[in-house]
C-alpha positions in Angstrom: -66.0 -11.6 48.1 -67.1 -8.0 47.5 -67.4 -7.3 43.5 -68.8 -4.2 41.4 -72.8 -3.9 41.2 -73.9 -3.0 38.1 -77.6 -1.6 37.8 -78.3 -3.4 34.5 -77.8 -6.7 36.0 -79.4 -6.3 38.9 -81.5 -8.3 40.2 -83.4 -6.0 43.2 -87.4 -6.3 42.9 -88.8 -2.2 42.5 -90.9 -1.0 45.4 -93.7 1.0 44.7 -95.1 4.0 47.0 -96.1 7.2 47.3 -95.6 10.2 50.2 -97.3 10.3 53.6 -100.9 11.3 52.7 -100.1 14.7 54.9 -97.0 15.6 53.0 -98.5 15.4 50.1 -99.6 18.6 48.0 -100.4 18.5 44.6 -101.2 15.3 42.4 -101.0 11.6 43.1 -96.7 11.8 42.9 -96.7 7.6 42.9 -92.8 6.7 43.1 -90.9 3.4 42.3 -87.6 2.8 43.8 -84.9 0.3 43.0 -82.1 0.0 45.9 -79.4 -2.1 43.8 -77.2 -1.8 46.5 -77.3 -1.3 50.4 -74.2 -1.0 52.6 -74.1 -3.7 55.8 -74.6 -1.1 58.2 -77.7 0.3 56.2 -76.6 3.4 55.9 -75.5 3.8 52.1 -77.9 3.2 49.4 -77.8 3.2 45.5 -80.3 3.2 42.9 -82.8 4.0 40.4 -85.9 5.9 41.1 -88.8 7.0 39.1 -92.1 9.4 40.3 -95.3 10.6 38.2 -96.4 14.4 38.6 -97.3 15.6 42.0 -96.0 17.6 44.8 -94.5 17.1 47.9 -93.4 18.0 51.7 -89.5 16.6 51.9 -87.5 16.3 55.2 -84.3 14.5 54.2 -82.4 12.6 57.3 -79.9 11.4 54.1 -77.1 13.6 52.3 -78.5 12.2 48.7 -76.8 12.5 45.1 -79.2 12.6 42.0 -78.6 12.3 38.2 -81.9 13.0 36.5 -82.0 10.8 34.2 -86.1 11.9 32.6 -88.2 15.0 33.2 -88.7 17.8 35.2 -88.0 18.6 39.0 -89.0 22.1 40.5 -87.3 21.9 44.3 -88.3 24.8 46.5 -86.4 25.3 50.0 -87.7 26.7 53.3 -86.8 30.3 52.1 -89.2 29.5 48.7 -85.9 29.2 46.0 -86.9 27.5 43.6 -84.7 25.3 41.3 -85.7 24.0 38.3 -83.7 20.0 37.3 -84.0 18.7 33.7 -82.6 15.5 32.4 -79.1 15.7 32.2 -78.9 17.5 35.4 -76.9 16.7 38.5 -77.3 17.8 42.5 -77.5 16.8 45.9 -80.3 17.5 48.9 -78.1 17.7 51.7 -79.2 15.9 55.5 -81.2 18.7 56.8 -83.2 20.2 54.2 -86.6 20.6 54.1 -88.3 21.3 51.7 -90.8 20.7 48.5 -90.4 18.7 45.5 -92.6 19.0 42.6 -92.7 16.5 39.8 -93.0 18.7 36.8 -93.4 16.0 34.1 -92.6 12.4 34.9 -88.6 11.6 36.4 -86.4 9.3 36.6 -83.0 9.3 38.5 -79.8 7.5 39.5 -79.5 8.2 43.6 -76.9 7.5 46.2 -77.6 8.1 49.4 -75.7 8.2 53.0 -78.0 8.1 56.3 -76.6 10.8 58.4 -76.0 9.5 62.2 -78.5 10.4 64.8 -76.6 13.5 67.2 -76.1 11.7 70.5 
């Protein structure tokens, strides 16, 4: 029987890690991530996140949603455009882009994400 997961009942156990050590630019950006849900086929994800100041190469495989829930986000593309994500704020990293992100003050966020099939 398939039924609505809510995040405040969850039950998921937080994992706790930080960036490869040669992505990593700035800081000691430690992260904690809940997955409260996972699809069968792996491939869609949903949760809360959380990461302490620090900066960071990103290469996303996943088209991901984010709702900062806490703090500041400064996330620079390839070309060096920077935006700048307070609580409150809303976006998406689409499959494909690379990338820094730089925790400004400590964040937290509500993700969903959707692994992007390899090309044949």
């Amino acid at each position: 029987m398939k039924t609505v997961i809510a995040f405040a009942n969850s039950t998921a156990a937080p994992s706790t890690y930080r960036p490869a050590p040669e992505r990593i630019l700035a800081g000691d950006p430690v992260q904690t991530a809940t997955l409260h849900f996972t699809s069968a086929d792996g491939r869609f994800s949903a949760g809360t996140w959380a990461a302490e100041r620090g900066t960071w190469r990103v290469v996303f495989t996943e088209s991901e949603f984010c709702h900062l829930l806490e703090g500041v986000i400064v996330v620079t593309d390839e070309a060096g455009t920077r935006t700048t994500f307070r609580a409150g704020d809303a976006f998406v990293s689409p499959a494909g882009f690379t990338g820094t992100w730089e925790i400004v003050e400590p964040a937290r966020k509500l993700f969903a994400f959707y692994e992007v099939p390899a090309d044949p």
